[in-house]
C-alpha positions in Angstrom: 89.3 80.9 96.5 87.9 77.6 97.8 84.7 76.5 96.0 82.1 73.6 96.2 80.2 73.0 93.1 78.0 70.4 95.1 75.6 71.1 98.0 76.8 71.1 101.4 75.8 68.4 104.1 73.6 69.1 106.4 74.4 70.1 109.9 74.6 68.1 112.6 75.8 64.7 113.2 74.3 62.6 110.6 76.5 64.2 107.9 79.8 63.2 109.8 81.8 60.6 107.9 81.7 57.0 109.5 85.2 55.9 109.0 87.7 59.1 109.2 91.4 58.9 109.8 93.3 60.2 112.9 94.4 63.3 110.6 91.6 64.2 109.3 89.8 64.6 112.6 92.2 66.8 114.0 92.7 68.5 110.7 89.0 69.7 111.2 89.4 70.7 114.9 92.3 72.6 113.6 90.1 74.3 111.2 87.5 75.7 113.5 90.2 77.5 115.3 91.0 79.7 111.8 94.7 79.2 112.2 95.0 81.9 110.0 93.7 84.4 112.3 95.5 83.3 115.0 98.3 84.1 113.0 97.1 87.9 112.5 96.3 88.3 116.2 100.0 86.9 117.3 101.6 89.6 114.8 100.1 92.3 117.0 101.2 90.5 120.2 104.3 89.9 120.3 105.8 93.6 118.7 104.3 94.9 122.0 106.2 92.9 124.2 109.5 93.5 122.8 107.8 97.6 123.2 106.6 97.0 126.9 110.1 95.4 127.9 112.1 97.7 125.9 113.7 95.2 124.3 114.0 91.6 124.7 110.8 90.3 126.9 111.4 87.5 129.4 111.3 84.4 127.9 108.7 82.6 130.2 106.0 85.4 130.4 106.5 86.4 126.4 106.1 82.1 125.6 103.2 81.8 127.8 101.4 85.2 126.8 101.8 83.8 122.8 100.8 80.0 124.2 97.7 81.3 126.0 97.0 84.3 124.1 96.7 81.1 120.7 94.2 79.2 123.2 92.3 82.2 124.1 91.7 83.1 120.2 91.5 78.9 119.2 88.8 78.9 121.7 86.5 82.3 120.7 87.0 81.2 116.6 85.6 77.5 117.7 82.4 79.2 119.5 82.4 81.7 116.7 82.3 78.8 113.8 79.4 76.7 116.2 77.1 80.3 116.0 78.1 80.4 112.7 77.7 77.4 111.3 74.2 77.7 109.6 75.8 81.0 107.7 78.9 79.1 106.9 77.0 76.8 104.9 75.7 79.2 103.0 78.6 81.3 101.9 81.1 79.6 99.2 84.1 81.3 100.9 83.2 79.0 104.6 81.0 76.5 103.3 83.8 73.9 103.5 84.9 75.1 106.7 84.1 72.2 109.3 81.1 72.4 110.5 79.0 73.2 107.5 80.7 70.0 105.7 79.5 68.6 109.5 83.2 66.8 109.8 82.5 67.9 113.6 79.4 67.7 115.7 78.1 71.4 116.9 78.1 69.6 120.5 81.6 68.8 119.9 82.7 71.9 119.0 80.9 73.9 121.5 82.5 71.5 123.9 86.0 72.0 122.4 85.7 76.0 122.1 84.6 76.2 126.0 87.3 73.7 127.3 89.9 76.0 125.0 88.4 79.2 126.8 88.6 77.6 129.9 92.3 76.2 129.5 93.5 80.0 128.6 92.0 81.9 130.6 93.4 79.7 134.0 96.7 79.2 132.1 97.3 83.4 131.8 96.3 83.5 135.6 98.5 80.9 136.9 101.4 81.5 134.5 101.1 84.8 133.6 98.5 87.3 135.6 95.4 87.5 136.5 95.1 91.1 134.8 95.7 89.5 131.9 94.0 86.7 132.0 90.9 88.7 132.9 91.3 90.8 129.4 91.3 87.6 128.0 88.6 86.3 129.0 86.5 90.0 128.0 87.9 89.5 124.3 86.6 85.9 124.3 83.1 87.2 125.9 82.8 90.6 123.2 83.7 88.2 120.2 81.0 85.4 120.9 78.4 87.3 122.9 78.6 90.9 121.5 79.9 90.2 118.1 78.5 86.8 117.2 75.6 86.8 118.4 74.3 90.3 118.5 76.0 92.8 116.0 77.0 90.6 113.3 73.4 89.7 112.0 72.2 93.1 113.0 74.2 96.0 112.1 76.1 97.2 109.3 78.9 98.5 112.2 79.6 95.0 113.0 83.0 95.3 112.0 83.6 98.6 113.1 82.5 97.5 117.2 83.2 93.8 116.6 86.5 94.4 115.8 87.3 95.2 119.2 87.9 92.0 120.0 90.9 91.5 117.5 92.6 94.8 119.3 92.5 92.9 122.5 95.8 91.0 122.0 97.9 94.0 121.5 96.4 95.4 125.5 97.3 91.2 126.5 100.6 91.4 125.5 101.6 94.8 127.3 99.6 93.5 130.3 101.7 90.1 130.3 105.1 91.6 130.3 104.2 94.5 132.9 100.8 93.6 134.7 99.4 96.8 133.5 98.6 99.1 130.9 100.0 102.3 129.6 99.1 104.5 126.6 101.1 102.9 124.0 99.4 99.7 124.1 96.0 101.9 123.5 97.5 104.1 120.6 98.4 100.5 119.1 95.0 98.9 120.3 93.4 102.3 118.2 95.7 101.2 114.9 94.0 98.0 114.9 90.8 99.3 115.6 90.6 101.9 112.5 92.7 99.2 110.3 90.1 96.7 110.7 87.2 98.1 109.0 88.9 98.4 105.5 90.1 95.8 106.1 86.9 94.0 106.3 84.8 96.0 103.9 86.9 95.3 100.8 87.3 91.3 101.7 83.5 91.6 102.4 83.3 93.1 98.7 84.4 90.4 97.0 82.2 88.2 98.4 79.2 90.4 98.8 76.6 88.0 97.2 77.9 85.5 99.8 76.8 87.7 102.5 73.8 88.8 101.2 72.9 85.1 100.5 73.2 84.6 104.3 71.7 87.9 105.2 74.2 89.2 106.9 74.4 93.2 106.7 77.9 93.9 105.7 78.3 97.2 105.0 79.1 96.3 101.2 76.0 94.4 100.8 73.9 97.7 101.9 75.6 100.6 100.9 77.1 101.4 97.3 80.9 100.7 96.4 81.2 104.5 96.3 80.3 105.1 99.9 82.4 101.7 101.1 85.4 102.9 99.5 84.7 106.8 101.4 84.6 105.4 104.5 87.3 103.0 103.8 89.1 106.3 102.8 88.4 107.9 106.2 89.5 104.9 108.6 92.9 104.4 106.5 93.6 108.1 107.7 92.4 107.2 111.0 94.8 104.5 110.8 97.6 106.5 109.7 97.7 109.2 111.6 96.7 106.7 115.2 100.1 104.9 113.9 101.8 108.4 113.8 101.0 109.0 117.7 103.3 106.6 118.9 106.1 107.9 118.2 105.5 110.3 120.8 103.7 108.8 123.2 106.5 105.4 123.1 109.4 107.5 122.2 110.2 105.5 120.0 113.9 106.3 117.6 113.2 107.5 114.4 113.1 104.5 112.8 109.6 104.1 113.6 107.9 107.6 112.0 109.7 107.1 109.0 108.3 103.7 108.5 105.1 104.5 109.2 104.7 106.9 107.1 106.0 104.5 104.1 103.6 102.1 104.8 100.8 104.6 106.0 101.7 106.0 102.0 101.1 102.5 100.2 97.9 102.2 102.0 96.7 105.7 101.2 97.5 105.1 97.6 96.0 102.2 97.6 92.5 103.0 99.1 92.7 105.9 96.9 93.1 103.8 93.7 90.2 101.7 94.9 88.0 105.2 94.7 89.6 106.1 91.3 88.2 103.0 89.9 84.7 103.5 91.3 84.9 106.7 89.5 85.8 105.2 86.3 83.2 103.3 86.7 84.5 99.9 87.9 82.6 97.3 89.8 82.6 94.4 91.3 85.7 91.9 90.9 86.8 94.9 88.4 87.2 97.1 91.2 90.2 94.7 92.6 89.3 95.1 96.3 91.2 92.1 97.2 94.0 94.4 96.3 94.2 96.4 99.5 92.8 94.0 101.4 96.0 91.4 101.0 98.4 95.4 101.3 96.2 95.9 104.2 97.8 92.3 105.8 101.3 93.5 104.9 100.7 96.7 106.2 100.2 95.7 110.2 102.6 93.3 110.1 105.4 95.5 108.7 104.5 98.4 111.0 104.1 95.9 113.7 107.4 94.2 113.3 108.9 97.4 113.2 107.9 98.5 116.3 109.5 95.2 117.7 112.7 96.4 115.9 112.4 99.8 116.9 112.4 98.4 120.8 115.3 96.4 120.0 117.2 99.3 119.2 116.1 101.5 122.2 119.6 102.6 124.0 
């Protein structure tokens, strides 16, 4: 965990260092794109290609789908971090994140995230489709219009209807292999969906007094642990059995069931253990949240990267 024992600059540009090197400025553009993200959302993307072709995508549309699909998230994180940026400085977890340390100008950055939206959404046109490209541009719009700026400061379902957004890569990638959609991109685009609450909830419950410092209503900041872990409980089944359904619907070889269910197993258990400690009367850091939230990683991107190897092994 990343921590600042001393106050954070303040925003704008008169906190920006005067003499930086090369590196370090692009380190900090870097940053505001949440690299690690990207990261989560290209997991999802590129399984389903290898499922939409059936195997091994073409090279040209799978290359520019993943070079595109990086832009199009780089450029909703940077917008994302400029809304942001007065709660970043007040949360220890993101208060070192660019612009709360104000390494970049907001102008700047609101600059760099629409010439990043721009760049993607005209590169999956030209080089890609325009179907996609136009789904790109939607996920962009939901994240920093819907999300950012309206649910996220609002509503305890933020995550649960802001998460949309992250499920939009795994439609992208079907749509840039094929042009269209079909219903095994949506039962996969429904996985994501009910995995990302959870997901959320227990990283948001290890650092609920950040969020309640910047008033955001995360549902662990409003509700009891009991009641976080409940509905945690109910959108890992959700996400389980979702997972099951596209065995049928892809018809996929067995490997796929089997391995969902494994993994759908772990990440029962796992939630479950999370209520057995409320029960016992655990809380807080005690409670090991951070638990299932780092299985929770490792379980999309196994199931994920199985159904890429389940493709490759279609006859």
């Amino acid at each position: 965990m990343l921590t600042n024992k001393t106050p954070a600059p303040p925003l704008g540009t008169a906190g920006v260092a005067a003499h930086r090197s090369f590196g370090d400025v692009v380190r900090a553009y870097v940053a505001l794109t949440k690299p690690r993200i990207i990261e989560l959302l290209l997991i999802t993307t590129l399984p389903v290609m290898f499922l939409a072709a059936r195997g091994l995508p073409e090279l040209w549309p799978a290359l520019a789908t993943l070079v595109f699909g990086t832009l199009s998230a780089a450029g909703a994180n940077v917008l994302n971090c400029y809304i942001d940026r007065d709660i970043d400085a007040e949360m220890r977890r993101t208060r070192r994140r660019p612009l709360a340390r104000a390494q970049v100008t907001p102008r700047a950055a609101l600059v760099f995230g629409v010439i990043l939206a721009a760049l993607s959404t005209v590169g999956f046109g030209l080089s890609v489709n325009w179907f996609a490209a136009g789904m790109s541009l939607g996920a962009i719009l939901f994240y920093v219009l819907v999300y950012s700026l309206v649910l996220k400061r609002r509503t305890t379902q933020n995550t649960v209807w802001g998460g949309i957004a992250g499920c939009m890569p795994v439609l992208i990638g079907w749509a840039g292999i094929t042009g269209r959609l079909d219903w095994a991109p949506v039962v996969l685009f429904g996985v994501v969906f009910f995995w990302t609450p959870p997901h959320t909830w227990t990283l948001a419950m290890r650092y609920r007094e950040d969020y309640a410092a910047a008033k955001v209503p995360m549902l662990p900041v409003v509700a009891t642990e009991r009641r976080v872990v409940l509905e945690s409980i109910a959108y890992t089944w959700a996400t389980v059995l979702c997972s099951l359904l596209l065995w049928p619907v892809a018809g996929t070889t067995l490997l796929y069931p089997i391995v969902a269910v494994v993994l759908g197993a772990v990440c029962l258990f796992e939630v479950y253990m999370l209520l057995a400690r409320v029960r016992a009367g655990k809380s807080g850091v005690a409670l090991r949240p951070m638990r299932f939230f780092h299985w929770s990683n490792a379980y999309l991107a196994l199931l994920f990267l199985t159904v890429a190897v389940d493709a490759l092994l279609q006859p």
